[in-house]
C-alpha positions as CSV (number, residue, x, y, z in Angstrom):
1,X,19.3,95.8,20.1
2,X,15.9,96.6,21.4
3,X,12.7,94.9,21.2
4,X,9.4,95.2,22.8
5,X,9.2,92.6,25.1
6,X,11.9,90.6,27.1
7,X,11.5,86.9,28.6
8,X,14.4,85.1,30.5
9,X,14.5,81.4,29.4
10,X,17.7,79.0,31.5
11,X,18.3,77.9,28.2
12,X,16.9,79.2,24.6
13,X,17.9,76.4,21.6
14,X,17.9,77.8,18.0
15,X,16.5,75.3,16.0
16,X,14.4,72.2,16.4
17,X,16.9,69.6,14.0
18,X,18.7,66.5,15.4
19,X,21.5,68.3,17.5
20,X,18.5,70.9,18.8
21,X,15.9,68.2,19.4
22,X,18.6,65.9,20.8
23,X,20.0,68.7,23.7
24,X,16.5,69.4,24.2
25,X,15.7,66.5,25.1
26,X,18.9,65.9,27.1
27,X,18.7,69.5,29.4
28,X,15.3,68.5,30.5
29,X,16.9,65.7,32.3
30,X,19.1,67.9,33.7
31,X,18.5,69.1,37.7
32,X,18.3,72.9,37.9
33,X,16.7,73.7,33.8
34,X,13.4,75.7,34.8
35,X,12.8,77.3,31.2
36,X,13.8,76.1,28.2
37,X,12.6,77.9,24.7
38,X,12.9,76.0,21.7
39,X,12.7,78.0,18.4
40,X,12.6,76.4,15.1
41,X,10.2,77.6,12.2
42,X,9.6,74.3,11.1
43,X,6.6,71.4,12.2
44,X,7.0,67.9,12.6
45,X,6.3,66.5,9.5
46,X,5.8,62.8,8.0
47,X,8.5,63.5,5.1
48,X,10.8,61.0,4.9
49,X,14.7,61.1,6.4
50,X,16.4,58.4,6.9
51,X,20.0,59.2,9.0
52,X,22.9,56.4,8.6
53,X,25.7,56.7,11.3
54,X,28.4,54.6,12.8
55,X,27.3,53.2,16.4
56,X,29.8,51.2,18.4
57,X,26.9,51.3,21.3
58,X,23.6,51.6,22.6
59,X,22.1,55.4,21.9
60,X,18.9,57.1,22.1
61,X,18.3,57.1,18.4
62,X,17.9,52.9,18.5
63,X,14.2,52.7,19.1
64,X,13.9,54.6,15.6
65,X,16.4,52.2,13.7
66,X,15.2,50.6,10.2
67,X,18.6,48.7,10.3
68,X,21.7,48.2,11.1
69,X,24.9,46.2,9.7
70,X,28.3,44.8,10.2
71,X,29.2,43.8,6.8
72,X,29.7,46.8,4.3
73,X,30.8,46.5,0.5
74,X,32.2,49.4,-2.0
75,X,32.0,49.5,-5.6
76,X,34.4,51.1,-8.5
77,X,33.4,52.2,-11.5
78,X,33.7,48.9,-13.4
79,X,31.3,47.5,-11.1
80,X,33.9,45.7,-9.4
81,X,33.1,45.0,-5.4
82,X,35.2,44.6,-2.2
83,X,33.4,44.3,1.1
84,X,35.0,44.1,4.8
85,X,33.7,43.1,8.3
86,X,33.1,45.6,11.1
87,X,34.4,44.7,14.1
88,X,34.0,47.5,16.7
89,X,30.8,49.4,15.1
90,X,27.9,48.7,13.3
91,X,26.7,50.5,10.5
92,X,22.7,52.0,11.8
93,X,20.4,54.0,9.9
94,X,17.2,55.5,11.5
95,X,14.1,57.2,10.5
96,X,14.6,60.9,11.6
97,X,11.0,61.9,10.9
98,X,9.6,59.5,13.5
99,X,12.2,60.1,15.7
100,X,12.0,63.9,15.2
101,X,7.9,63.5,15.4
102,X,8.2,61.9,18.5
103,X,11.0,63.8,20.2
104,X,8.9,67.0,19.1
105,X,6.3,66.0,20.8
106,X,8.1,64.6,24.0
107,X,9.9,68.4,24.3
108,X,7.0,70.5,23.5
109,X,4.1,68.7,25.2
110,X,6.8,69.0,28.5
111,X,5.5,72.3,31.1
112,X,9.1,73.9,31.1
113,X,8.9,74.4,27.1
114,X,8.0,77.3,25.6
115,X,8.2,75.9,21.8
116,X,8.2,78.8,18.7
117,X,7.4,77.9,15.5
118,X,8.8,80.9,13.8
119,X,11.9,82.4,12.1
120,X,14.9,83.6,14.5
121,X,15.8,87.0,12.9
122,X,19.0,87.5,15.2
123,X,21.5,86.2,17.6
124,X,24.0,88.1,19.9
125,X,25.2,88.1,23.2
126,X,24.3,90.2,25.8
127,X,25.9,91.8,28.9
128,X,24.3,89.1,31.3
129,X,22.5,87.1,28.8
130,X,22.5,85.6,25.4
131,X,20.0,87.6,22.6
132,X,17.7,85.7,20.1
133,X,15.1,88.1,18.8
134,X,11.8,86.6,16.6
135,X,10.0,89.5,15.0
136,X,9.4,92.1,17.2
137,X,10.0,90.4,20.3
138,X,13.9,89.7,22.0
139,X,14.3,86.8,24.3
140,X,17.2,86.2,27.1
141,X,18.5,83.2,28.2
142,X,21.6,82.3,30.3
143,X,22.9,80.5,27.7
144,X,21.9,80.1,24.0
145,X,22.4,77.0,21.4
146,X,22.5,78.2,18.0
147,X,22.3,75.6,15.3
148,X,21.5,77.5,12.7
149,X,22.6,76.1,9.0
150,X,25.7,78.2,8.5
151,X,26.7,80.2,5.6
152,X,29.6,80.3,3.3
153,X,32.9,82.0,4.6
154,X,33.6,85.0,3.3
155,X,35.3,84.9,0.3
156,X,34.0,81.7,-1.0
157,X,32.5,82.9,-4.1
158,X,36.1,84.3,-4.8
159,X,38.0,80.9,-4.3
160,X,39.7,82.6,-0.8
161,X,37.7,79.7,1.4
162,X,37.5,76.1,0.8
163,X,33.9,74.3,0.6
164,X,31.9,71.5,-0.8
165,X,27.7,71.7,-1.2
166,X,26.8,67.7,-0.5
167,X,23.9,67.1,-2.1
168,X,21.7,63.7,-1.7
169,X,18.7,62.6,-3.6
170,X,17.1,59.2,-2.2
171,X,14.2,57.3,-2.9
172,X,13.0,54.5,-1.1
173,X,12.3,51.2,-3.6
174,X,10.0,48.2,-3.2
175,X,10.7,44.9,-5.1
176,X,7.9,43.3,-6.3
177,X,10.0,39.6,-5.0
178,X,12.6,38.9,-1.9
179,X,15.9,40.1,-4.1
180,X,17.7,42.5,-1.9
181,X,20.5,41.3,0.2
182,X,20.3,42.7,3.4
183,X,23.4,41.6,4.9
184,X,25.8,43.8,3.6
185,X,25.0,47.6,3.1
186,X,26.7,49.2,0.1
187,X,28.9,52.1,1.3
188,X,30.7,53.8,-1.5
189,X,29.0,52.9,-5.2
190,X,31.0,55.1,-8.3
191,X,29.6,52.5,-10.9
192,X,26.8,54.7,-12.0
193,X,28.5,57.5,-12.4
194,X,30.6,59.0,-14.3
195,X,31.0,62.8,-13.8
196,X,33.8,65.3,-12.8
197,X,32.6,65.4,-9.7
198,X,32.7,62.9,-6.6
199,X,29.6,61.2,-7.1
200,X,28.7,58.3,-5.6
201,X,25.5,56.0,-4.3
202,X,24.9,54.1,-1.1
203,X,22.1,51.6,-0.4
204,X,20.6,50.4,3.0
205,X,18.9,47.4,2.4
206,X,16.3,47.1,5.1
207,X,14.4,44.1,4.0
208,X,14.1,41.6,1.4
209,X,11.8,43.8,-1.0
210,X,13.0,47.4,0.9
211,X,15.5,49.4,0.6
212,X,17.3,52.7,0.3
213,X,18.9,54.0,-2.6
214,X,21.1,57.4,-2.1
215,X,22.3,59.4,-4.5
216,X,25.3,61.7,-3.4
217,X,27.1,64.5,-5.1
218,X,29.6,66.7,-3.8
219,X,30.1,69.7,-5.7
220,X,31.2,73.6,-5.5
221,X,27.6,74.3,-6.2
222,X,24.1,72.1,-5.8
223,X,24.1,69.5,-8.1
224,X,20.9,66.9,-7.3
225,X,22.7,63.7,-8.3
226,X,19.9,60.6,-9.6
227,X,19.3,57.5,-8.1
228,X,18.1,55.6,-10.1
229,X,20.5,54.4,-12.0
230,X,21.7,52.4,-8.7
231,X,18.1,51.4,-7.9
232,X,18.2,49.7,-11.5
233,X,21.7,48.4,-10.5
234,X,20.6,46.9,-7.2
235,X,17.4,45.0,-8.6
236,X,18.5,44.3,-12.2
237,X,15.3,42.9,-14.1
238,X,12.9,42.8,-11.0
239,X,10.3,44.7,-11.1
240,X,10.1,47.8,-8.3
241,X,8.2,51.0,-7.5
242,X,9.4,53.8,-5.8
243,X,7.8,54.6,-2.1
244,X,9.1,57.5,-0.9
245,X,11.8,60.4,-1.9
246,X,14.5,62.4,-0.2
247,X,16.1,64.9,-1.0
248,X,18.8,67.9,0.1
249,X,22.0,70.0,0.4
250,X,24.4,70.0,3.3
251,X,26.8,72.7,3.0
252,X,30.8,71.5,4.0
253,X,32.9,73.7,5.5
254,X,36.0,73.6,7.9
255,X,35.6,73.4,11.8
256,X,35.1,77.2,13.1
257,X,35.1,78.4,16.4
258,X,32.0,77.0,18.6
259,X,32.0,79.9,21.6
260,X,30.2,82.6,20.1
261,X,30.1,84.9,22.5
262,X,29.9,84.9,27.1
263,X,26.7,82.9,26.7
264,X,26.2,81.5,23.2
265,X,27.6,77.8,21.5
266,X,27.1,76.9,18.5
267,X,25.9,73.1,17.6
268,X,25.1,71.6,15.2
269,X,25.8,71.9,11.2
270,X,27.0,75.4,12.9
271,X,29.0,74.2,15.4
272,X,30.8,72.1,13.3
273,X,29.3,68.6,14.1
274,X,29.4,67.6,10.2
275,X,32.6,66.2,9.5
276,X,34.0,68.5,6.8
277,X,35.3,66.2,4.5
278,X,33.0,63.1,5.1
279,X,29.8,64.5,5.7
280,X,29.1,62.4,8.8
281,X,27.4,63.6,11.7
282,X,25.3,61.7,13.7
283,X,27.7,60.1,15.9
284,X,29.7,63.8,16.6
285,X,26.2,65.4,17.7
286,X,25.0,62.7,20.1
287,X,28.7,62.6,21.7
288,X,28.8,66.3,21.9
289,X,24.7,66.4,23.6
290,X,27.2,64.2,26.3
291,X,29.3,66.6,26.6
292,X,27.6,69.6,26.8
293,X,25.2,68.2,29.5
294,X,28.2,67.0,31.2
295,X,30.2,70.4,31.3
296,X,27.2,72.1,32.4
297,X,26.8,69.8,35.4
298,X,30.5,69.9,36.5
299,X,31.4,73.5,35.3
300,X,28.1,75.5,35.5
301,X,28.5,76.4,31.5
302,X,28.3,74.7,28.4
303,X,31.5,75.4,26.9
304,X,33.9,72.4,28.3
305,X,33.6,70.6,25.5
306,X,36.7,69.2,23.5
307,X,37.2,71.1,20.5
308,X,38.1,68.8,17.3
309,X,42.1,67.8,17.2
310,X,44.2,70.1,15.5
311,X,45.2,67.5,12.9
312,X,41.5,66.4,12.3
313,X,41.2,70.6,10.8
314,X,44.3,70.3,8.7
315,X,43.3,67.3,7.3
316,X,39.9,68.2,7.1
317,X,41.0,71.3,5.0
318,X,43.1,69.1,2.8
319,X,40.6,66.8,1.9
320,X,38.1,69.9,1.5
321,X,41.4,71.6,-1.2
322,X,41.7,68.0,-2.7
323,X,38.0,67.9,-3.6
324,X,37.7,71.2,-4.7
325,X,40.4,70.8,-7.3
326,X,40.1,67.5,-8.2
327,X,36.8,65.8,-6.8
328,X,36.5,62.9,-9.4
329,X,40.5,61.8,-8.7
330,X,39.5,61.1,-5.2
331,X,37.1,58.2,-5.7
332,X,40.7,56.2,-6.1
333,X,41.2,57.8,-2.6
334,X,37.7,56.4,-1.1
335,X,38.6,53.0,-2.7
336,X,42.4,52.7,-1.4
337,X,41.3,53.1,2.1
338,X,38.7,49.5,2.5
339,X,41.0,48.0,0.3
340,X,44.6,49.3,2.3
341,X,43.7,49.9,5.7
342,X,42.1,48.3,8.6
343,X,38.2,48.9,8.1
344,X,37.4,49.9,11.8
345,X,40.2,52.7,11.6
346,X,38.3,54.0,8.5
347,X,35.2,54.2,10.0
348,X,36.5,56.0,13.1
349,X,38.3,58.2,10.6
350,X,35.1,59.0,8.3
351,X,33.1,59.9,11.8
352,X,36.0,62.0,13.1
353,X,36.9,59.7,15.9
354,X,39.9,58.7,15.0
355,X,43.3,58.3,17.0
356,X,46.5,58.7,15.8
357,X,46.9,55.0,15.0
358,X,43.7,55.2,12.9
359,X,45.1,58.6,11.4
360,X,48.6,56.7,10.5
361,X,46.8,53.6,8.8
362,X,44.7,55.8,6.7
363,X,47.3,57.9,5.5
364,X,49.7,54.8,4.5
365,X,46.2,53.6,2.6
366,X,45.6,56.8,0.2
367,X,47.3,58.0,-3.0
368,X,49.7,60.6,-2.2
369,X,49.5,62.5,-5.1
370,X,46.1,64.6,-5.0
371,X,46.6,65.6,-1.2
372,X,50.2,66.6,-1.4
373,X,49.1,69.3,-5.0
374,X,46.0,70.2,-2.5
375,X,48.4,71.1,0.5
376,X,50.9,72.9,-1.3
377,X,48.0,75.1,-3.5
């Protein structure tokens, strides 16, 4: 593929997000890493992202918490609440766009950055090199991260591959007195709606007259869910205003291969890092920044790192089926694990950390029914 010009980078990261940012930041702390390009078409900006993970110990995203919690709480449909106490994790949610400001502005300010703020037409790997060509101009680099959003599998549109779209609409509420609890964050709400889909709210109540209503749909297609009902929910007859909105899509798809070619990984959304059938990621891409720094500094390559467990896929691709067919029949599901199994072997399961033991428990916990007609379509 030619272009006009060539420049040879150590390593060349496709997109400026939180796994991009986050290896970034984490190769220039690496001995050896002369020239690092970061490409990303987008600036820092003061929108609002807030990022809620499961943290079980200190991590670079801390300085940029808004909260965190032990105690969590779902809600059924009736309204009807059971909570349960972490014991090995708290629940943390952080302000991506000051961390991402900041962290922007820690990588590109740094002498051995060359930062891009434009469109990445192409990516392909080279004889010696990895490819990424923006516009008219191809750049080399020993080894390429591409985290890219990916796109539906082939076949999708014809019902051959299994995907969700999560989409999230947020808003940000102020009371006008101290009536927000904010020692238990709710999880899993399905009160305030009603749907065929699996739709739920979860609210991160920050302070006594802050907090974070999500809205969450997951759908074949983008569906912008509301949340307001649950801000109405939350407050009752208080009076409130809305501060600030969020908003977007997250597409969910199976674990694919990572090694894209001699010299180019995938991370990220691409790579995989979003739990398929949970939607988490935060806690996946910080471990896997570990343990790409660490397999470049013991194997010269960034490739030893553990793929997911075989049974994490399969049960990732059931879940995916499940949903797919039956989306609304799994809110039962969601329910039947903080009520049947041990809390901490939930959250490990959500986040994709899970052992065996955790894997067992949950499975005892959920209705058989809806997973068994999944696996067998």
């Amino acid at each position: 593929m030619p272009g006009r010009d060539t420049v040879d980078f150590d390593h060349i990261i496709v997109g400026a997000g939180l796994s991009g940012l986050l290896l970034a930041d984490s190769l220039l702390d690496t001995q050896g890493v002369r020239r690092l390009l970061v490409v990303d078409p987008r600036p820092a900006d003061d929108r609002s992202v807030t990022y809620a993970y499961w943290s079980t110990r200190p991590t670079i995203l801390d300085r940029w918490a808004v909260g965190s919690w032990n105690r969590l709480k779902v809600v059924d449909r009736r309204g009807q609440e059971t909570s349960a106490t972490l014991n090995a994790a708290r629940y943390v949610a952080v302000s991506w766009n000051r961390a991402r400001a900041e962290l922007f502005g820690k990588v590109s300010q740094d002498s051995r950055v060359t930062l891009l703020q434009q469109a990445v037409d192409l990516v392909w790997d080279g004889t010696d090199c990895g490819c990424v060509r923006v516009g008219d101009t191809v750049f080399t680099g020993r080894w390429v991260y591409d985290s890219r959003p990916p796109r539906l599998p082939v076949g999708a549109a014809r019902g051959r591959a299994t995907h969700m779209v999560q989409a999230f609409r947020g808003i940000w509420v102020r009371a006008a007195g101290q009536v927000i609890d904010t020692r238990c964050a709710t999880l899993l709400d399905f009160s305030t709606d009603d749907g065929p889909d699996l739709a739920f709210t979860y609210v991160l109540p920050v302070a006594s007259q802050l907090a974070m209503v999500m809205a969450v749909r997951m759908s074949a297609s983008p569906q912008m869910p509301d949340p307001v009902p649950a801000a109405t929910r939350l407050l009752g007859s208080a009076d409130w205003t809305e501060v600030a909105e969020e908003s977007g899509t997250t597409l969910l798809i199976p674990s694919r291969r990572r090694r894209q070619g001699r010299h180019i990984l995938a991370i990220g959304r691409r790579g995989g890092r979003v739990r398929a059938s949970t939607g988490y990621a935060v806690t996946r891409i910080l471990a896997d920044t570990e343990r790409i720094r660490h397999s470049l500094r013991t194997c010269g390559h960034p490739f030893a790192v553990e793929p997911d467990p075989w049974w994490q896929v399969i049960l990732d691709r059931i879940w995916l089926q499940a949903l797919t067919r039956e989306a609304a029949e799994l809110e039962e599901a969601f329910l039947s694990l903080f009520t049947r199994a041990p809390v901490d072997s939930v959250v490990r399961f959500l986040d994709g950390g899970a052992g065996r033991s955790d894997v067992a428990a949950v499975i005892r916990a959920l209705p058989p029914l809806p997973f068994l007609r999944a696996l067998l379509a």
